[in-house]
N, C-alpha and C positions, 0 to 999 in steps of 0.2 A: 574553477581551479581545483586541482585533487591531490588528495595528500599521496607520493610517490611511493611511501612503504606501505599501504595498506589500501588503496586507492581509493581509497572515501571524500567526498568531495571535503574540503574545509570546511569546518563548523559543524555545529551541532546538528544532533538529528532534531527535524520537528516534528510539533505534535499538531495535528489537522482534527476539527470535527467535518467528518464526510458527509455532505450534503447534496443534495439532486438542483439542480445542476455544479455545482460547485462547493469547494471546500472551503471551512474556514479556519485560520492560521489560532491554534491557542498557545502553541508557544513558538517563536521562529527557530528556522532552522534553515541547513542547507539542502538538506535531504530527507525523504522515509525509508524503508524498509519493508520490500514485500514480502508479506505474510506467507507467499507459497514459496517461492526462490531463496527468499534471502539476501537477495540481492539488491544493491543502492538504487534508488530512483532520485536523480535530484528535481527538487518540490517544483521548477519549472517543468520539465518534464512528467509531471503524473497526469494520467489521464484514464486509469480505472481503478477503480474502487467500491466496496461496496457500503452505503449508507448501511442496510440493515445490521451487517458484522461490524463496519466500523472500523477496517483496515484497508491497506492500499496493494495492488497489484501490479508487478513492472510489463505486464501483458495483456493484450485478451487471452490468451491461453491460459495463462494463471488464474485471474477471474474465469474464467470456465474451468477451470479443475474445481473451485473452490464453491461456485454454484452445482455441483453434479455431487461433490459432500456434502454441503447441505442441504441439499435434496434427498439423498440416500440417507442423509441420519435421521432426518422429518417420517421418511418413511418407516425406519426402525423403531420409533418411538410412537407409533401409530397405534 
């Protein structure tokens, strides 16, 4: 269910520790927040993210913008 003025699901956002294969719940919630978009993911729906950064993605596309930065800035730092 989603809140009508701001369409955010109901409830709080949660906070996930991202793990291979699966995530685990540290604090509930209804929802995250992908790191590249911005956009609401509700916690039933998440299905990329990256353990090593430690944030959630509402895409494969987002997760591949966000692996192709941190690739390019590994290489900067070379």
């Amino acid at each position: 269910m989603k809140d009508t003025v701001s369409n955010r699901p109901l409830g709080p956002e949660a906070v996930l520790k991202y793990g291979t294969p699966e995530f685990e719940v540290i604090s509930p919630g209804a929802y995250v927040t992908c790191a590249i978009t911005g956009k609401i993911i509700p916690v039933e729906q998440l299905k990329y993210w990256s353990v090593e950064i430690q944030e959630p993605y509402v895409d494969a596309a987002a997760a591949n913008q966000r692996l192709i930065e941190a690739r390019a800035k590994a290489a900067d730092n070379s």
